[in-house]
N, C-alpha and C positions, 0 to 999 in steps of 0.2 A: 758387604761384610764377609770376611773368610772364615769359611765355617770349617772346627775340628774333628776330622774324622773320628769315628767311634764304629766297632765292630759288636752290637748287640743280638751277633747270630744266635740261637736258641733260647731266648729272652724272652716272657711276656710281659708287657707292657700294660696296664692299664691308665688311661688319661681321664678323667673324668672331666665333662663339659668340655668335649673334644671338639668340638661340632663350628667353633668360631677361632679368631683372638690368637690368643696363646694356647691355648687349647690344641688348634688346629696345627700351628706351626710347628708344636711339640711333637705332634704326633707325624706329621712330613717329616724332621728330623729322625724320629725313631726309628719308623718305617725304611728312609735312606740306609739306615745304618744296620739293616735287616733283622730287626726285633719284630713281635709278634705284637699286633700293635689292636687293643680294644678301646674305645673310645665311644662314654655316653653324653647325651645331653636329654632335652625332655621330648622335642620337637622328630618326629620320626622321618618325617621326609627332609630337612636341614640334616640329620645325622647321616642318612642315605647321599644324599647330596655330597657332603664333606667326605665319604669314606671314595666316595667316585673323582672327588678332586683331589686324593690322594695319590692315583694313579695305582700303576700294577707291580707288584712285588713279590717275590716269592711266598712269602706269608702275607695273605691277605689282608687287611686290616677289617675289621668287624666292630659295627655298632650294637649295640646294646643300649634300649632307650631305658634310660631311667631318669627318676625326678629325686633330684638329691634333697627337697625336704622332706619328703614321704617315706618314713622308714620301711615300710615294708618293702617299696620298691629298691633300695638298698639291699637288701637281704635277697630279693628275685634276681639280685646283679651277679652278686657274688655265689651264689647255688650254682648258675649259670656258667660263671669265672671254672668254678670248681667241677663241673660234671664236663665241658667243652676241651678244660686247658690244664688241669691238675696239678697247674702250680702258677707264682706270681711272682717275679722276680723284681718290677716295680715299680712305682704307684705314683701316677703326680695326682694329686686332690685339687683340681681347678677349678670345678665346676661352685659358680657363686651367681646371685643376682643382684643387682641393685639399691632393691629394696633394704630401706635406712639409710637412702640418701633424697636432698632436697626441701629437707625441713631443720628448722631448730628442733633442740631436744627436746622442750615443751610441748611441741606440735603433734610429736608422734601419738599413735592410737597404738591400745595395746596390741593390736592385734598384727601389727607393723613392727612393733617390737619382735611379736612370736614367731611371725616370719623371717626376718630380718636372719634373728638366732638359728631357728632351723636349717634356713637354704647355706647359709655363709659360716657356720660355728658348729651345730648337730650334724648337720652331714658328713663334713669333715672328722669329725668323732667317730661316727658311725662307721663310714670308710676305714677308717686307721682300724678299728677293732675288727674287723673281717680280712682289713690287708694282714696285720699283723699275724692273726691266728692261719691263714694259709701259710706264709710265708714261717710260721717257727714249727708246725707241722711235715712240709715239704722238706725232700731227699733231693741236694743236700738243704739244709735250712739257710735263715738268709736272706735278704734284699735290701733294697733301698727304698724310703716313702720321700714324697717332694711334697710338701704341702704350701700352697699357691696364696700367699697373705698380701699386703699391701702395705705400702708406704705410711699409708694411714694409720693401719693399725699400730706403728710405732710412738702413737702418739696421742693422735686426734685429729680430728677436721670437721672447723666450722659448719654447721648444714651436712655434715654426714656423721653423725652421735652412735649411731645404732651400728651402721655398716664400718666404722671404725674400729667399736668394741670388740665386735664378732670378730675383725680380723686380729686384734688383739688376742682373742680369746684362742686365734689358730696358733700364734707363736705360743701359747704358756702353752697347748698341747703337746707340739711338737719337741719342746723342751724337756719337757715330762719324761716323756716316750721315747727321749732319744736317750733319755738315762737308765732306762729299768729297763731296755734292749742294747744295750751297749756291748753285754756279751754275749749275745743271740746272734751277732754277724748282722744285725739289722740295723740300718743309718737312717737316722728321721730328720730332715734339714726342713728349711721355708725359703723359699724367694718371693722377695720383697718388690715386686715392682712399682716402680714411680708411672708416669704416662706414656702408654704404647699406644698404637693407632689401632683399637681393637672396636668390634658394633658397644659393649659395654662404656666403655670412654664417650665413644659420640652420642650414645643414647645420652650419658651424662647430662654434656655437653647442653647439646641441644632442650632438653627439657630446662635446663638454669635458661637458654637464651627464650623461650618461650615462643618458637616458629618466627621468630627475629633475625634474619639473615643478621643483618648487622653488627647485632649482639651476639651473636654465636662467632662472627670473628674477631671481637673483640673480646669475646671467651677465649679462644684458642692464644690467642696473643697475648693474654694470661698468663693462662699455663705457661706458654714458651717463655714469658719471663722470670718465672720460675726458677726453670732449667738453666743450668749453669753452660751445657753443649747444646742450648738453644735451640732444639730440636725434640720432637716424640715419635720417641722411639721407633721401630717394626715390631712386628711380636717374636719375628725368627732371632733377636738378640736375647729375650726373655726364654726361648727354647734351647740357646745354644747353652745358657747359667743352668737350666735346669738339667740336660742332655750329662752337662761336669756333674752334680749331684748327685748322679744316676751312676756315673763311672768309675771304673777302678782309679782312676787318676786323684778323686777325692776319696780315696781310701780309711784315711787320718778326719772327715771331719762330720762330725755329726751334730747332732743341736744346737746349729748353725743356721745363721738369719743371712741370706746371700742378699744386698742390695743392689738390686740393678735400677736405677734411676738418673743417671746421668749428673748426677752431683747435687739434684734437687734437696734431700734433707741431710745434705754434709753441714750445714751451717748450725744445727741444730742435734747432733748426735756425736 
């Protein structure tokens, strides 16, 4: 796929759950495009790992471990953000788990529930109010937030109740926030991804096929009937939509739902 160049020299980037996926792709693209590129997940040596497969760039890329349902560790991110880099110019909210998918909604334990919410819903929250207060603070003010939803959330999905909701719960934020900053020079968008080839997908995956070879390919064969371009996705296609979010080229659009899914829920929207 041919990727659009983009010049984010003197840019800090934040990617949050940078460390895999789309995550990581976002952040190689950023970094190419010579942005100041930080990037958390929870896992310290995968974050280590990921900034080293990033390669070498004049601005280095820098991990920052944090656990996005743990508010405090949020707050340790952005202090951090704030004494290292003294300003943020823009923000993808990717970092998400799982957790509230693989069961009916009846199934769920409350406690599955609070998770579900915090990792994938409050974090995101969380993020967006520390992005936002750097960003209407800093000279000049200003930026862009990407906040990272799903296909799911546009809707619903059988056996993912909770993980659906939460991503639901990212577009009404982002919507919000793209209105009551509209004249702050701040743009708050979501990309919607359908299926990419990311560890979160296959973990999926594989936990519906239950260590079943067989069933796990007649999982993915699934999906791909799904898809309309019979195919799932790279994650570098979900960083190139969110790269445009990030840029002067989407100047005009804000609390905007980008769907990158390959024509998976055209039939239905």
């Amino acid at each position: 796929m041919e990727q659009v160049s983009y010049d984010f020299s003197g840019k800090v980037v934040l990617i949050t759950g940078g460390t895999s996926g789309i995550g990581l792709a976002t952040a190689l693209l950023f970094a190419q495009a010579n942005a100041t590129v930080i990037i958390t997940g929870r896992d310290a040596a995968k974050g280590e790992a990921a900034v080293s497969s990033l390669g070498a760039f004049a601005a280095a890329p820098r991990f920052i471990q944090t656990d996005n349902s743990e508010p405090e560790s949020i707050l340790s991110l952005f202090k951090k953000i704030q004494k290292e880099f003294a300003r943020l110019d823009m923000a993808v909210n990717n970092a998400a788990n799982e957790t509230g998918v693989g069961k009916l909604l009846h199934e769920f334990e409350p406690d599955e529930f609070a998770m579900a919410i915090s990792a994938n819903l409050q974090g995101v929250w969380l993020c967006m109010q520390q992005e936002i207060r750097i960003m209407l603070g800093q000279q000049p003010s200003g930026g862009a937030i990407v906040n990272v939803s799903s296909i799911n959330g546009l809707g619903g999905a059988p056996g993912g109740a909770l993980y659906s909701a939460a991503k639901a719960g990212v577009i009404a934020l982002t919507k919000s926030a793209a209105q009551e900053l509209a004249l702050a020079n701040i743009r708050v968008n979501v990309l919607a991804p359908g299926a990419h080839q990311t560890p979160m997908l296959q973990g999926v995956m594989e936990g519906q096929a239950g260590g079943d070879p067989q069933k796990l390919e007649q999982i993915k064969q699934m999906y791909l009937s799904l898809v309309p371009q019979k195919r799932i996705a790279d994650p570098s296609e979900a960083a190139a939509a969110i790269a445009w979010l990030c840029s002067d080229s989407s100047s005009y659009v804000t609390g905007h739902t980008l769907i990158v899914d390959g024509g998976m829920s055209a039939m239905v929207r």
